[in-house]
N, C-alpha and C positions, 0 to 999 in steps of 0.2 A: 577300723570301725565296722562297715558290712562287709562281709565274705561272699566270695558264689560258691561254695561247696553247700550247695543244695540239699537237701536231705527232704525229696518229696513226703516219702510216707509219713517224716512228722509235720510239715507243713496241710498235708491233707488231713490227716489226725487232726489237729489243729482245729484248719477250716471247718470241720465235721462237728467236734465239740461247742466250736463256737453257735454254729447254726442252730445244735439243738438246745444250748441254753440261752439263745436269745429266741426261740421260737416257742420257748416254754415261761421265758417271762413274757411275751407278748400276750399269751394265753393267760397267764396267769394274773397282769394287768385285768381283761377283760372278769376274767372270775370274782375278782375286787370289787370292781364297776359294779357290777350282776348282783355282788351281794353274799358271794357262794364260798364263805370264807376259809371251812374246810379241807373242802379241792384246791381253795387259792394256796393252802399254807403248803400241804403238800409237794404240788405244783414246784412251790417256791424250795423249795428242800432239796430236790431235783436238780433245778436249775442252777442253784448257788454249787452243788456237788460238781455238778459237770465243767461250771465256772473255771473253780478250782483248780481243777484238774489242766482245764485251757490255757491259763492265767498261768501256771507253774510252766507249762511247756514251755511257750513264751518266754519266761523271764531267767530262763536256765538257758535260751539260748539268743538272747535280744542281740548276737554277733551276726546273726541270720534273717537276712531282709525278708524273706520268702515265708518265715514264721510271720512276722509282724504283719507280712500280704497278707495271708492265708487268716488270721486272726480279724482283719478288716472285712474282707469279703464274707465269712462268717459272719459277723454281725449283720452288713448289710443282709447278705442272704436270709438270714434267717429273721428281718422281719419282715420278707417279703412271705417266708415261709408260715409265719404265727399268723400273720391276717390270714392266709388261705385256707389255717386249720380254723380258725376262730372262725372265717367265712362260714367253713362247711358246720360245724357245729350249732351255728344259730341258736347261740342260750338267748333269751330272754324275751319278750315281748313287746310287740310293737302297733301304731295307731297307724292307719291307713288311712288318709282323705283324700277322696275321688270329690271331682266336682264334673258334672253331667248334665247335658240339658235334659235327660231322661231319665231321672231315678228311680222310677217305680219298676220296671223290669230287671235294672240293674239290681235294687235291693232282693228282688224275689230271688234272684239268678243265687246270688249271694248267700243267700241265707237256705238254701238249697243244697250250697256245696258246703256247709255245716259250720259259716260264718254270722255271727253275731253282730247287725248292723243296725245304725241308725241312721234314720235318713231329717233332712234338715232340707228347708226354702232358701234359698237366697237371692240374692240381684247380683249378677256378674257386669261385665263391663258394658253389653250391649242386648240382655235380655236376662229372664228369672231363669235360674240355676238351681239343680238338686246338687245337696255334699251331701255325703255316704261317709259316717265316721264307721270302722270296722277293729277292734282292738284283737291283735292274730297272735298266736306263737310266731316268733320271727320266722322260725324255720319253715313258715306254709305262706308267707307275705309274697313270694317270689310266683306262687301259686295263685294267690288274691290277685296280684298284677296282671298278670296275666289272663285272667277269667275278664275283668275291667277291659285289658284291651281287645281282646276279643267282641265284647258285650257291644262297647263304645270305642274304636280305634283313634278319635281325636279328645278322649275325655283328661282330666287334669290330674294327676295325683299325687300324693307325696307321704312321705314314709317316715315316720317319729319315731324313737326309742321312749319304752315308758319304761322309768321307775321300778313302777308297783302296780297292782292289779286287784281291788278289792269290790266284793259282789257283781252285779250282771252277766251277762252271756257268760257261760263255762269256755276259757282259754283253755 
């Protein structure tokens, strides 16, 4: 059934193909999501090629434990790999809600470092509360956050995926 005559370099071949076509469908899931169906098909062209290629390795030598490992850790690895590129990429746009007992310095702050913000009243659990909605490119949200904790180090916030984006502040 399984043999130990190893054959590293196609076991590493293997794990290598595997990572980059599951790293490129993770990507390419996200591109879907986003909307961006161009790049997504592409993407997907890509990914099914390199498949292929993996998938044939594999099954020309399924007597080889070390393929069918190296085929596993590939996949794993490689969606640790597609969140980290999809991390760094940051398509899409996202809503920011700060809740603050101070919003009027915060929103100035805000709208100074070239964000589009609304500010809102409300009652929190034990006194009146500003929320700061702020709609960012994701890729500057990590930026936003951070200007917040500086501004306010105990204020409250949290971080929504939008959709779509149609009229107000220039995203």
């Amino acid at each position: 059934m399984w043999h130990l005559d190893i054959d590293i370099a196609g076991a590493l071949l293997i794990f290598g193909l595997r990572l980059a076509d599951v790293a490129l469908g993770t990507v390419r899931a996200v591109l879907v999501m986003r909307g961006i169906r161009p790049m997504a098909a592409a993407v997907g062209f890509f990914e099914i090629l390199i498949w292929v290629f993996a998938i044939s390795q594999v099954m020309s030598h399924l007597d080889n434990f070390a393929n069918v490992l190296a085929y596993a850790a590939g996949y794993s690895s490689g969606i640790l790999l597609g969140m980290f590129i999809e991390d760094r990429m940051a398509l899409g746009v996202v809503v920011v809600n700060i809740v603050t007992p101070d919003g009027e310095d915060m929103v100035r702050a805000i709208r100074q470092a070239g964000f589009g913000a609304t500010a809102l009243t409300g009652t929190g659990g034990s006194s009146d509360v500003n929320m700061i909605r702020v709609v960012s490119p994701r890729r500057r949200s990590r930026e936003l956050l951070a200007l917040c904790r500086e501004l306010c180090p105990g204020c409250f916030a949290t971080v929504e995926d939008v959709r779509s984006v149609r009229g107000g502040f220039s995203v």
